[in-house]
C-alpha positions in Angstrom: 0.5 61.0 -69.9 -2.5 63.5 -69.1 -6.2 61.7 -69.6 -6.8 63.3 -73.6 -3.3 61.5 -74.2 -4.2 58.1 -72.8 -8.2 58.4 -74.2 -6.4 59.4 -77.5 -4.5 55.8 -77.9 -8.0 54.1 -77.9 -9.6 56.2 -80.5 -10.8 54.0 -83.7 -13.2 54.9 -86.3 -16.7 53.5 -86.1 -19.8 54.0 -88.1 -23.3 54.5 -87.8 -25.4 51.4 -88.3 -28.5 51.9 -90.4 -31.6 51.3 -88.0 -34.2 51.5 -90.9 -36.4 54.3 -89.8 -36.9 56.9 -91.9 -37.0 61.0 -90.9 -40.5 62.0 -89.9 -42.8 64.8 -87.7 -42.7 68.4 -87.1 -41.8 71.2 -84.6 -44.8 72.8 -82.8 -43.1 76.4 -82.1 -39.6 78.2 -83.1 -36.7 76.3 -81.5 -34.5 79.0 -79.4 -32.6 76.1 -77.7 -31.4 72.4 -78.1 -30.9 70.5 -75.5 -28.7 67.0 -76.3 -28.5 63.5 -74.7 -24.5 62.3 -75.8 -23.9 58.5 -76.1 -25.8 57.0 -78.7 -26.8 60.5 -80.5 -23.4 63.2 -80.3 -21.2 60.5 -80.2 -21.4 56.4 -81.6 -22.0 54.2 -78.6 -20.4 50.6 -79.0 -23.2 49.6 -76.1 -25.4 53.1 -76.0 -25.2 52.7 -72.0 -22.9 51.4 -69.7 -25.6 49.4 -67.9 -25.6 46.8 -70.9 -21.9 46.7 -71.0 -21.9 43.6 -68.3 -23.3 41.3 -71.6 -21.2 42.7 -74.1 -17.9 42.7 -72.9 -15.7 40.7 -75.6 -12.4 41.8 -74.9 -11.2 39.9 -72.4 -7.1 40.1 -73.9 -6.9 43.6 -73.7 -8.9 44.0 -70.2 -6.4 41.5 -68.9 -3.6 43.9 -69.7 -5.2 46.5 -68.1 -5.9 44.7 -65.4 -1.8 43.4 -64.9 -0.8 47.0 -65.5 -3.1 48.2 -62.4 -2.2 44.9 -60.5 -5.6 44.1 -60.2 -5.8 40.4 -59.3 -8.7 38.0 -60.8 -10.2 37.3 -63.7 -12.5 39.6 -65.8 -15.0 38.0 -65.1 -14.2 38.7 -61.2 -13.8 42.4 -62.6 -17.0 42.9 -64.1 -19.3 41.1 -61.0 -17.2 43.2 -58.4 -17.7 46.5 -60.1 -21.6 45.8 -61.2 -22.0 44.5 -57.2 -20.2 47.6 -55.7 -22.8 50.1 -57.8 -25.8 48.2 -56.9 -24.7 48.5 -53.2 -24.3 52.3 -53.7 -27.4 52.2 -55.7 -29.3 50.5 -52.8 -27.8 53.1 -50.6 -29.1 55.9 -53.1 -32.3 54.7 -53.4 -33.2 54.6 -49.5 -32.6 57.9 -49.5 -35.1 59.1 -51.9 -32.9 58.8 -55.1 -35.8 57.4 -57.9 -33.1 56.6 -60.4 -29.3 56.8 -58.8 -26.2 57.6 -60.1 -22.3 56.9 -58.9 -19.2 58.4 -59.5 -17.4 55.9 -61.5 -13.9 57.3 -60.1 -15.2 56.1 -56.7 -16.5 52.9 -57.8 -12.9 52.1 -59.1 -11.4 53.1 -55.6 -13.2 50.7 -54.4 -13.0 47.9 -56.8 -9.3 48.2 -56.9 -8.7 48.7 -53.1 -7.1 52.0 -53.7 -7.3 55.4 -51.9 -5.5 57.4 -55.0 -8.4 58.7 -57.3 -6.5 59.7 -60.4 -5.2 55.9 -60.7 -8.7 55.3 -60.2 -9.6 57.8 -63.1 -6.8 56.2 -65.5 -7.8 52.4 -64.7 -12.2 54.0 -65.2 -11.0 55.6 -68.7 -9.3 53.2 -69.7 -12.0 50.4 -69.1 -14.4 52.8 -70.5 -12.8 52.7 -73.6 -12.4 49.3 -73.9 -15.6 48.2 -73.2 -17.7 51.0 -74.6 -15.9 52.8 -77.7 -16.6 56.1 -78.8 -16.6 58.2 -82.1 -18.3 61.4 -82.9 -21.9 60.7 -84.8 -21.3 62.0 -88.8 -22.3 65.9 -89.4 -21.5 66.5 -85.3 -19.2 69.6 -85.7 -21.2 70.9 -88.8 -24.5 70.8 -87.1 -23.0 72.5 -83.8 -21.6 75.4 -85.7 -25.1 75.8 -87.2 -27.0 75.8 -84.6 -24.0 78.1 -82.5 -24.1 80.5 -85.7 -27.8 80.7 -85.7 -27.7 81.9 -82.1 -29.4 79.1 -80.8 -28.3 78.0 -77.3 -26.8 74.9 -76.6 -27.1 72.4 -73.8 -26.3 68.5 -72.8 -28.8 66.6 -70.1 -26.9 63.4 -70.2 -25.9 60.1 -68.5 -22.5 60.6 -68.1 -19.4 60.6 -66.3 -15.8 62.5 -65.4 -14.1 61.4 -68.3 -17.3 62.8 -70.9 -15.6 66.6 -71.4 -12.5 64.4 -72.0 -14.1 62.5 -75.1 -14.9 65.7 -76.6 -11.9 67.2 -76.2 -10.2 64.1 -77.7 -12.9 63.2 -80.3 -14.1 67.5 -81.5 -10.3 68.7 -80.4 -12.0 70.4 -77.7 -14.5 70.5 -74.7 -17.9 71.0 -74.6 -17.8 74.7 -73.9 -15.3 75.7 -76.8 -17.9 74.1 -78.8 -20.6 76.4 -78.0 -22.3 74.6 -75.3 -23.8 77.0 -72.8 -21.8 76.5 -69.7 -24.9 76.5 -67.6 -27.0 74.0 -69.2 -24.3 70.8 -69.0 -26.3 68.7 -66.8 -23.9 65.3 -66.7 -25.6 62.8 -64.2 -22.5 62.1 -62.1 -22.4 65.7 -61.0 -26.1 65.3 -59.5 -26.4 61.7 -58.1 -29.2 61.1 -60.4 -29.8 59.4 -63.4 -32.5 59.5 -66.6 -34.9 58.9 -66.6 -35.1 60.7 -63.7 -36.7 63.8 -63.8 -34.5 65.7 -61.7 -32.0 66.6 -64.7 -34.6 68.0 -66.9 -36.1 69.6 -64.2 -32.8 71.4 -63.4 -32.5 72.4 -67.2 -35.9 74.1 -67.3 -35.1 76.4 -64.7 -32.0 77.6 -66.1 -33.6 78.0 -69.2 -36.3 80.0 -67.8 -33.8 82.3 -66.2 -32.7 82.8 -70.0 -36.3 83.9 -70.7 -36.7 80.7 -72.8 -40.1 79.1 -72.9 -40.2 75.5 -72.4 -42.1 75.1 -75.7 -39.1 76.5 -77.7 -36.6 73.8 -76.0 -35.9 70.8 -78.3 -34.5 68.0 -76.6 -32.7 65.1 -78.6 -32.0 61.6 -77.6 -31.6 58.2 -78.8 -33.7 56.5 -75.9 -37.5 56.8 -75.7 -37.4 56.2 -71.7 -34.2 57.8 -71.1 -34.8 60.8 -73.2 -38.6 61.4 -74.9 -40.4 60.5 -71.9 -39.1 63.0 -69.2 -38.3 65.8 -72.1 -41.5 65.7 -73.0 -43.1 64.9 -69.7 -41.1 68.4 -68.6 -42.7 70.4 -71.6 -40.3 70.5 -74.3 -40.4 69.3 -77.9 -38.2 66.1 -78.6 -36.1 64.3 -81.1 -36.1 60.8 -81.0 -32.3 60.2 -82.9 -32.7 57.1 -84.9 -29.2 57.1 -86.7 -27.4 53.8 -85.1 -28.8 50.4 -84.4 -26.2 50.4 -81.8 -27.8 52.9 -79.5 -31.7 52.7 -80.3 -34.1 52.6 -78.0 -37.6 52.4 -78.6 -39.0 50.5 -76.1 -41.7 49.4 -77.6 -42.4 46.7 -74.5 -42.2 49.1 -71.9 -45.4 50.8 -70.4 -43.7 53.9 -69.5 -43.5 54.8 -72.6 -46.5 53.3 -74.6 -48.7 57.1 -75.1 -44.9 58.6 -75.8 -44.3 60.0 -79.5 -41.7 62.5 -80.5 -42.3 65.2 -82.1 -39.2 64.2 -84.7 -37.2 61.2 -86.0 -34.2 62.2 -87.2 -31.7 59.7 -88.3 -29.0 61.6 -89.0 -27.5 64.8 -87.2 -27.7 67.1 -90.3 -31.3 66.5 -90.7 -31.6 68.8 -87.9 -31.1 71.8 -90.0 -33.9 71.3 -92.1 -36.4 71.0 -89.2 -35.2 74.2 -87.6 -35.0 76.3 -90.8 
């Protein structure tokens, strides 16, 4: 079974959750690219970010199946502490080395965790308990709003916390990947490639320059995400205009209690995908 068949048996519709907030703001200067942040704003999030998924886990009968199909003995519990422990370590590791905000290769955490020196059982088991733990569905509008904005002639790029397995979801969830969708190949900036997370810097940094080597103007980048620190802040801190995506209560993040992002506003509120279209028009 190749990875899109095995991600395809955990696909289940979910829904947005309402969050409240209504659509507000206004672009500064004519949008000639949109950049997008993935879980929690292309696609519904169970848990928005894999860093909360240690609190949330609440299917223990299915991980235990997954778990005696991979041979894996312990509990979940034992699971989830030896996987969260072996990415701190590498964090740790990361971070001595000048890494602000580190990030792993989930394939290679699994190795680990499971004691095994094949990577695509590694892979299999890291879908698999991806799926489980953190579900995914596209957000409503998604394909509508990417053919706009690829018919308008608008170029299209993804600076996003993410991992192997993320071109997979598409392909599974939008019947293809990322690149048949009319995402410039060259602007896919998925964290596991780079070692570095968001808020980092670093990914927006990377997706400046290749916009500048398109001729494109940091003022005429939007930049979309469902996180205020994760996504506003360094956008914004890198020049371009931002979207804050308000559309699930599942993925919102506002921070309202963190100082990083106390002076941060975006230039939008959208709460749904297809309000996009109306800003850019």
């Amino acid at each position: 079974m190749t990875y899109t068949d095995l991600m395809a048996t955990y696909i289940t519709p979910l829904h947005p959750i309402p969050t409240g907030m209504k659509p507000a703001g206004e672009l500064k200067a004519p949008v000639k690219a949109v950049l997008f942040d993935v879980y929690g704003t292309l696609i519904i999030s169970q848990s928005g970010d894999i860093s909360v998924v240690k609190n949330e886990v609440q299917s223990a009968a299915r991980l235990n199946a997954l778990m005696k199909a991979y041979d894996y003995v312990g509990s979940v519990d034992e699971l989830i502490n030896n996987f969260f422990q072996t990415i701190e370590t590498a964090h740790k590791t990361m971070r001595r080395k000048g890494i602000d905000f580190p990030e792993v290769e989930i394939d290679r955490i699994w190795m680990q965790v499971l004691g095994t020196k094949d990577i695509n059982i590694a892979r299999r088991f890291a879908l698999e308990f991806e799926m489980i733990v953190n579900p995914g569905y596209p957000m409503p509008h998604l394909i509508d709003v990417l053919t706009y904005l690829r018919n308008s002639g608008r170029i299209m790029g993804i600076v996003s916390n993410a991992q192997f397995f993320t071109p997979t979801l598409f392909q599974v969830l939008c019947s293809d990947l990322p690149e048949k969708l009319g995402f410039n190949p060259g602007l896919i900036f998925y964290s596991y490639r780079h070692g570095v997370a968001k808020p980092s810097q670093r990914l927006f940094q990377l997706a400046s320059r290749e916009l500048e080597e398109m001729g494109i103007d940091r003022q005429n980048v939007l930049y979309m995400g469902n996180d205020m620190l994760n996504d506003i802040l360094p956008a914004s801190h890198e020049g371009f205009q931002t979207a804050l995506f308000a559309g699930d209560n599942r993925s919102l993040r506002l921070r309202k209690d963190d100082g990083r992002c106390k002076d941060v506003l975006p230039d939008l509120v959208i709460t749904a995908l297809n309000q996009l279209k109306t800003y850019l028009t």
